[in-house]
N, C-alpha and C positions, 0 to 999 in steps of 0.2 A: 227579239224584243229584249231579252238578258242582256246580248250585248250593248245595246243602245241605250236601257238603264246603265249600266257598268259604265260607260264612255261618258254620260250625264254627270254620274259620280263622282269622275276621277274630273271632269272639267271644275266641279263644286270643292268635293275635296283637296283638292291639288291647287287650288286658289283661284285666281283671272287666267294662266295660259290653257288653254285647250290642251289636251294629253296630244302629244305627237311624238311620232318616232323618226327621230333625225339620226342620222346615220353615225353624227360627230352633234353629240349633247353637249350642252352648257348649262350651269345654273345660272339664275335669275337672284339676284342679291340686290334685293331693293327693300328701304325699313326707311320708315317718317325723319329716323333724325341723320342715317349717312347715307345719300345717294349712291348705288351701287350701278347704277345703269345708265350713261348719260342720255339726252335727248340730242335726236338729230334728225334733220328730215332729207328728203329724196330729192335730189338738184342734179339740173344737166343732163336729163335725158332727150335727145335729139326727137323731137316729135315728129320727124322724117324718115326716123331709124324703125326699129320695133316698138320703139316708145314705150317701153318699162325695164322697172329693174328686175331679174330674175330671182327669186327666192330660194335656195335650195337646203338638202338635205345634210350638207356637208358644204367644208370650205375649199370649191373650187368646183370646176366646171364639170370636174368628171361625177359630180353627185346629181342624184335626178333633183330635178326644178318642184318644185311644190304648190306655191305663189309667184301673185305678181305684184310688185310694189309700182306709184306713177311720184311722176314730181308732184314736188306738196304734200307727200306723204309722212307722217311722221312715225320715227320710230326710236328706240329704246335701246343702244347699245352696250353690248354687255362682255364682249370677250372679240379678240381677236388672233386669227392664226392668215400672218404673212398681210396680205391687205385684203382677206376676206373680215368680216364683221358681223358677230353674231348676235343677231336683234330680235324684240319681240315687240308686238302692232298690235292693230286691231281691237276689235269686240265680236265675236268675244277673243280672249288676247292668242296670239299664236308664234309662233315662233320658228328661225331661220336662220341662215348663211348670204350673203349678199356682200356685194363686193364694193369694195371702201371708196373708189374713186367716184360713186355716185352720192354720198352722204355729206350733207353739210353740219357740222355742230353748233347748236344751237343753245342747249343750256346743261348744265348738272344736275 
């Protein structure tokens, strides 16, 4: 139960992302007057293939998967290493590694 209050905590405390442990962190720099993160959402997944984008811990395939993102998904880009892309989604907010050939940009 401690822990599960504690994890409550740090999702309240810590702002919208859910506390996660990604193997290769990024901060989140987003404020009313300079966008720090652009908007872009999830395009071009072969609905024939596995049909999502893979979320992982780290930028690159050798990090375990986490989530799954679909097209039409939108997400929050914040940092890049190579043509991986470190984004943050959802509700409540979470965050990840996903690889840049799937992302359309969409706004600032």
């Amino acid at each position: 139960m401690r822990t599960l209050i504690l994890a409550l905590s740090l999702t309240v405390i810590g702002g919208d992302v859910w506390a996660q442990n990604l193997d290769v962190d990024f901060k989140i720099i987003e404020d009313r007057q300079a966008a720090g993160c652009a908007g872009s959402v999830v395009s071009g997944l072969d609905s024939n293939g596995d049909g999502f984008l893979a979320v992982r811990k780290g930028p690159g395939t050798r990090y375990a998967k986490i989530d799954q993102l679909y097209n039409g998904d939108s997400v929050r880009t914040c940092t890049q290493s190579g043509r991986w892309i470190g984004v943050y989604y959802g509700q409540p907010r979470r965050k990840g590694w996903v690889h840049g050939n799937w992302l359309v940009h969409v706004a600032g």
